[in-house]
C-alpha positions in Angstrom: -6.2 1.1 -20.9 -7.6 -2.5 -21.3 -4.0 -3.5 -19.9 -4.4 -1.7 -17.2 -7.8 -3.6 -16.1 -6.6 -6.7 -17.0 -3.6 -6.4 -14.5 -5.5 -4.8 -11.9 -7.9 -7.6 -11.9 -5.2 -9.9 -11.8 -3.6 -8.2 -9.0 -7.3 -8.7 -7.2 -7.7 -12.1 -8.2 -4.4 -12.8 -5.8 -5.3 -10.5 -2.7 -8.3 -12.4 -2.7 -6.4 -15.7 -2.2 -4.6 -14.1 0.5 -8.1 -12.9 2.0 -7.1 -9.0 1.7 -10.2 -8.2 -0.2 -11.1 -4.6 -1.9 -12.5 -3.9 -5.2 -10.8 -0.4 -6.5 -7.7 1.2 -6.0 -9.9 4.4 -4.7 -11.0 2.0 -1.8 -7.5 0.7 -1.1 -6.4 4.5 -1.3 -8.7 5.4 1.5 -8.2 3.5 4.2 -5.2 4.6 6.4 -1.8 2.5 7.3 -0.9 1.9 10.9 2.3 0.3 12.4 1.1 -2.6 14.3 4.7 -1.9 16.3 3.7 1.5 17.4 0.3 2.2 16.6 1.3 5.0 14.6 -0.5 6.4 12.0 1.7 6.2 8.8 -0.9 7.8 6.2 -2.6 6.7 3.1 -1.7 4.9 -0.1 -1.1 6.8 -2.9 0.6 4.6 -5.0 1.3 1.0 -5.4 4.9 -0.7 -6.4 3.7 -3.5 -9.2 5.1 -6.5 -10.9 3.6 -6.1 -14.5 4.9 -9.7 -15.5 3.8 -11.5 -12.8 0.2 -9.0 -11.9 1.7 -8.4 -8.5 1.0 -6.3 -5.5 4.6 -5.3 -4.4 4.7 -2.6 -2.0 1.8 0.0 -0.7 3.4 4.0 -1.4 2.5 7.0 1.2 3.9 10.4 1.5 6.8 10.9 4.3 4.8 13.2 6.5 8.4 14.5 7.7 8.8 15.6 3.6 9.5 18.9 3.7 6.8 21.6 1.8 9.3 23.8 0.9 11.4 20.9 -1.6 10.8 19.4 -4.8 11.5 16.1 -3.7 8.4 14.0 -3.5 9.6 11.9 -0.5 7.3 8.5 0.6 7.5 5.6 2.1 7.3 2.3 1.0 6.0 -0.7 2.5 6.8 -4.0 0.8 3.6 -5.9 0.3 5.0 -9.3 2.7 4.6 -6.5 5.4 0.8 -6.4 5.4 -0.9 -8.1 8.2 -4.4 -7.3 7.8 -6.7 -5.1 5.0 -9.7 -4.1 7.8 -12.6 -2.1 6.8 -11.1 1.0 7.7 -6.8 0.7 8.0 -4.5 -1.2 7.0 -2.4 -3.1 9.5 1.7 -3.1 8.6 4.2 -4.7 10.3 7.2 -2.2 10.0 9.4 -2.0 13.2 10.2 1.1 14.7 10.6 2.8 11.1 12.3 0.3 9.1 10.5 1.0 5.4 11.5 -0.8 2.2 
């Protein structure tokens, strides 16, 4: 568990320097992803792609809204992290083209 702090400080420490500022994961998790491109809503976070060697942000995780219920398949999207324009106080702000994830 201690780890786990340490690289989620870490992992802070270097948004900060980047000026995308938040203090929990909860908060991150909250705030909803929007396609500058489109406008379209894309969801929330509910995970995060890491680099556990370097204490890395690498990608923001959402569910695919067009997942189907009825599978077992946990379908999502990924957005790499060098897609992020802006962490506002309420959404996120992606850059991701007319539906290119990854």
């Amino acid at each position: 568990m201690r780890e786990e702090k340490h690289f989620f400080e870490k992992a802070v420490n270097i948004m900060k320097k980047r000026r995308f500022e938040f203090s929990t994961f909860r908060e991150l998790a909250g705030k909803d992803v929007i396609n500058q491109s489109d406008g379209k809503k894309l969801g929330r976070i509910t995970d995060l792609g890491l680099d556990p060697c370097r204490g890395q942000i690498l990608s923001l995780i959402l569910p695919d809204p067009a997942g189907s219920f009825f599978t077992l398949k946990r379908e999502e999207i990924v957005i790499r992290f060098d897609r992020i324009i802006r962490f506002g106080e309420d959404v996120i702000i992606v850059d991701i083209g007319n539906n290119e994830t990854g």
